[in-house]
C-alpha positions in Angstrom: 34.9 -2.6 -47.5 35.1 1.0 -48.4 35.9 3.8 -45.9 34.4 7.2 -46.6 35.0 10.1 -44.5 33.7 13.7 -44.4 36.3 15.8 -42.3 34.4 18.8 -42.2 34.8 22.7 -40.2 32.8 21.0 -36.8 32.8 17.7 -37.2 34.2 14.5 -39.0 31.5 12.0 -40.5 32.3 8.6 -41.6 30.6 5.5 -43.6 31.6 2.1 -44.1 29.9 0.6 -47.4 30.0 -3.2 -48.7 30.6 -3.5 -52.3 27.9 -3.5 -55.1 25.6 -1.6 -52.4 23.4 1.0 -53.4 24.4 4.9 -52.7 23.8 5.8 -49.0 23.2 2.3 -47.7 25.9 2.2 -45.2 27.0 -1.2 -43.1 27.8 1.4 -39.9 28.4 5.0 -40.0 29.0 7.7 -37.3 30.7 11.4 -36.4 33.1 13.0 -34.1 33.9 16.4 -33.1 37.5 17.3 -33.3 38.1 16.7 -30.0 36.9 13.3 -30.2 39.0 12.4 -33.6 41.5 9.7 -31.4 38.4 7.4 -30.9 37.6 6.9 -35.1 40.0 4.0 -35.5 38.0 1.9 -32.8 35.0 2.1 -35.2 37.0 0.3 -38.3 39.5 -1.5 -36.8 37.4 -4.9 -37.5 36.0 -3.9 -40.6 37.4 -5.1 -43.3 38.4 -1.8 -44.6 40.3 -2.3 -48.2 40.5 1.2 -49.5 39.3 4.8 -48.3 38.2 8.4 -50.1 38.4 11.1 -47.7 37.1 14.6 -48.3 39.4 17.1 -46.0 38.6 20.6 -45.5 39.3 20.7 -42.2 43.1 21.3 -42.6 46.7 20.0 -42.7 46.6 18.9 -39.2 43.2 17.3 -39.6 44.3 15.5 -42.3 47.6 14.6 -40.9 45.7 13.2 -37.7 43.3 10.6 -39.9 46.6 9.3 -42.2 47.8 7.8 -38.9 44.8 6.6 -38.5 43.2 5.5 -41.6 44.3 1.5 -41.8 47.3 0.7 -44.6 45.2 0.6 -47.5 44.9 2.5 -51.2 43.6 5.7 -49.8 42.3 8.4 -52.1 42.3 12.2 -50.7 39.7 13.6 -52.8 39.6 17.0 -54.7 38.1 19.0 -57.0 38.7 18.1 -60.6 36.8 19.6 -63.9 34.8 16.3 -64.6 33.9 13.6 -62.5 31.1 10.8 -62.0 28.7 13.0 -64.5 29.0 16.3 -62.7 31.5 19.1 -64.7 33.2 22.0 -62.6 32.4 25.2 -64.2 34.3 26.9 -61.3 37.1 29.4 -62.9 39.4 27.4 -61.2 38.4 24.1 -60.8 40.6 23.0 -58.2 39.9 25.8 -56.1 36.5 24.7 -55.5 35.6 23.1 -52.2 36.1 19.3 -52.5 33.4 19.2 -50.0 31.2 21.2 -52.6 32.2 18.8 -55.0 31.4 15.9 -53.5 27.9 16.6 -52.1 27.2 18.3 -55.9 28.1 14.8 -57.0 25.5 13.1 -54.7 22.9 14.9 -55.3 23.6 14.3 -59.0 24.0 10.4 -58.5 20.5 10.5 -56.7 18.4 13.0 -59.0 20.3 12.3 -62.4 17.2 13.6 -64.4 16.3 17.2 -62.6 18.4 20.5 -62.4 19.3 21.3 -58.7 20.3 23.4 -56.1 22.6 21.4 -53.5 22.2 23.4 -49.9 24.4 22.1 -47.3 23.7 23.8 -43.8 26.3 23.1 -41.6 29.2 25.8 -40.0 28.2 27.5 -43.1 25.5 27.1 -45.6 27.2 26.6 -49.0 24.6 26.6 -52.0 25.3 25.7 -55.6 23.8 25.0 -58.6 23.3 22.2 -61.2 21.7 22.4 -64.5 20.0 19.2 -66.1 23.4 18.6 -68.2 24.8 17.9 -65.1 26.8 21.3 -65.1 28.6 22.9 -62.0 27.8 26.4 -62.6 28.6 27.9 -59.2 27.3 28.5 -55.7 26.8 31.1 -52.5 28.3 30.9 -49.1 27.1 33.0 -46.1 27.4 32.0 -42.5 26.0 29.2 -41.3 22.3 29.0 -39.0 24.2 29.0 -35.7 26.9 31.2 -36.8 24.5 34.0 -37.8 23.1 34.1 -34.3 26.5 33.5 -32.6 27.1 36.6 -34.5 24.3 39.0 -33.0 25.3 37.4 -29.9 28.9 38.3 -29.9 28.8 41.6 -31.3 25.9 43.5 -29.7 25.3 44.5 -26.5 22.0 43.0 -25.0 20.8 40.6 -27.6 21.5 36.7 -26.2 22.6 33.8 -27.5 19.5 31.5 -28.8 19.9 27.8 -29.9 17.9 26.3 -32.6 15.1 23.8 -31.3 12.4 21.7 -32.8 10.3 24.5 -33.5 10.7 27.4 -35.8 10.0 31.0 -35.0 7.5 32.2 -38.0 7.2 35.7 -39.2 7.5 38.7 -37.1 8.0 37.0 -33.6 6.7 39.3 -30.3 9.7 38.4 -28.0 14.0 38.8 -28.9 15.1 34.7 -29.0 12.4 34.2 -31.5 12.8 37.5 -33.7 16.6 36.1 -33.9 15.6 32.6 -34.9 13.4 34.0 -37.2 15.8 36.6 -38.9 18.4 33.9 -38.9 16.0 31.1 -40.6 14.6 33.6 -42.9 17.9 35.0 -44.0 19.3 31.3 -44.7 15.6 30.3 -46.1 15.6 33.4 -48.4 19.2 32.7 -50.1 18.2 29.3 -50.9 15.3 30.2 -52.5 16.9 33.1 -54.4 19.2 30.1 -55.4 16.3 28.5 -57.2 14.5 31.7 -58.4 18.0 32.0 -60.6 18.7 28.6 -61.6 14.8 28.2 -62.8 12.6 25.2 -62.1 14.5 22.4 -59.8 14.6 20.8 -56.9 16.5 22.0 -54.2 18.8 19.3 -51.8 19.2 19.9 -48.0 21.9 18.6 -46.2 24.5 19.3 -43.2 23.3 19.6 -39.6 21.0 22.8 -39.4 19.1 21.0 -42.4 15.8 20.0 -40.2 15.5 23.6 -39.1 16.0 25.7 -42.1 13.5 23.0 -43.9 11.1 24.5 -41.7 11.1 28.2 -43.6 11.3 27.2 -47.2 8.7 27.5 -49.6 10.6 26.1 -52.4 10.5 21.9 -53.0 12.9 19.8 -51.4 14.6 16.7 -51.1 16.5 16.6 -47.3 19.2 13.8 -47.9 21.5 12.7 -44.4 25.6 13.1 -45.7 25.2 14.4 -49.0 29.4 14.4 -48.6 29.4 10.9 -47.9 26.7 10.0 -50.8 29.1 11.8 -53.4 31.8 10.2 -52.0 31.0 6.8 -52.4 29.6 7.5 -56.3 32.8 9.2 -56.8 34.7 5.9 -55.6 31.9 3.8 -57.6 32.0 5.6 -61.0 
């Protein structure tokens, strides 16, 4: 059995996968908050688990934590490389690339082999990169992420409150103060994605991350929403 694990800014996301299964079909799976990182090893302790590929950029701690915790198999910290399961790092530095970056661009490559892409992952921040059709990392964006955008206007102006993203989105020019934010928030992170796509050409844009399902709402450009785009690079990383 084959532990993945996404330890991420907010949260830590986790998949078990049988061998020979295809990507994304998981036998359990599951996420924690920091806080809650001591109750993971309850989840694979009967599992089966023979070797692990973690993606950590969550820090030394973090990572520290989850090597007690991860069972005594062949672990494999993963990081950013220049080539790797069809997807080449055109970062100046390759290394210095986020291995979470890395990872989900190697997913949505894995899943869409034939199409040029741009891989959005909306979590603590929205990260957005692009893929041409060879398969080429050329580079990306990263801004704030949905709820930190509005934690922002909260925190640093006087009278404008705190909103929290719900089912619905706030379209256009909204006639009250929580829905102008949502909207100024969902149009800023809507309209970077889809500048994304203007520059990379025709392609088909991946969502991901947590704030996904809401910024989904404001595009106008196609998409393909995909749960744990991490974890789906992960495992054809550990596959190729």
């Amino acid at each position: 059995m084959l532990l993945l694990i996404d330890a991420g800014n907010t949260r830590i996301k986790w998949a078990l996968a049988a061998d020979d299964v295809p990507l994304g079909q998981w036998s359990d799976s599951g996420a924690v908050t920091h806080a809650e990182l001591n109750y993971l090893p309850a989840s694979w302790r009967h599992a089966g688990v023979t070797r692990a590929i973690v993606s950590n950029v969550a820090g030394a701690k973090v990572r520290d934590q989850l090597q007690l915790m991860i069972p005594a198999v062949d672990v494999t910290w993963f990081a950013s490389v220049f080539e790797m399961a069809g997807v080449r790092n055109g970062y100046r530095n390759p290394g210095q690339l986020g291995c979470d970056r890395f990872a989900a661009a190697i997913g949505a490559r894995a899943l869409e082999p034939d199409r040029a892409l741009v891989v959005a992952t909306c979590g603590t921040a929205t990260t957005i990169d692009a893929l041409n059709l060879k398969g080429d990392f050329i580079g990306g964006m990263i801004l704030p992420g949905l709820g930190l955008m509005a934690a922002s206007l909260a925190r640093n102006t006087a009278q404008l409150p705190m909103i929290v993203a719900s089912g619905a989105t706030a379209a256009g020019f909204a006639d009250n103060t929580d829905d102008a934010i949502l909207s100024g928030c969902l149009s800023a992170q809507a309209g970077a994605i889809e500048r994304a796509c203007g520059l990379l050409g025709p392609s088909l844009c991946v969502l991901s991350g947590g704030a996904a399902r809401y910024i989904a709402q404001a595009l106008s450009t196609p998409y393909r929403m995909i749960d744990n785009i991490v974890l789906v690079g992960l495992h054809a990383a550990a596959v190729k």
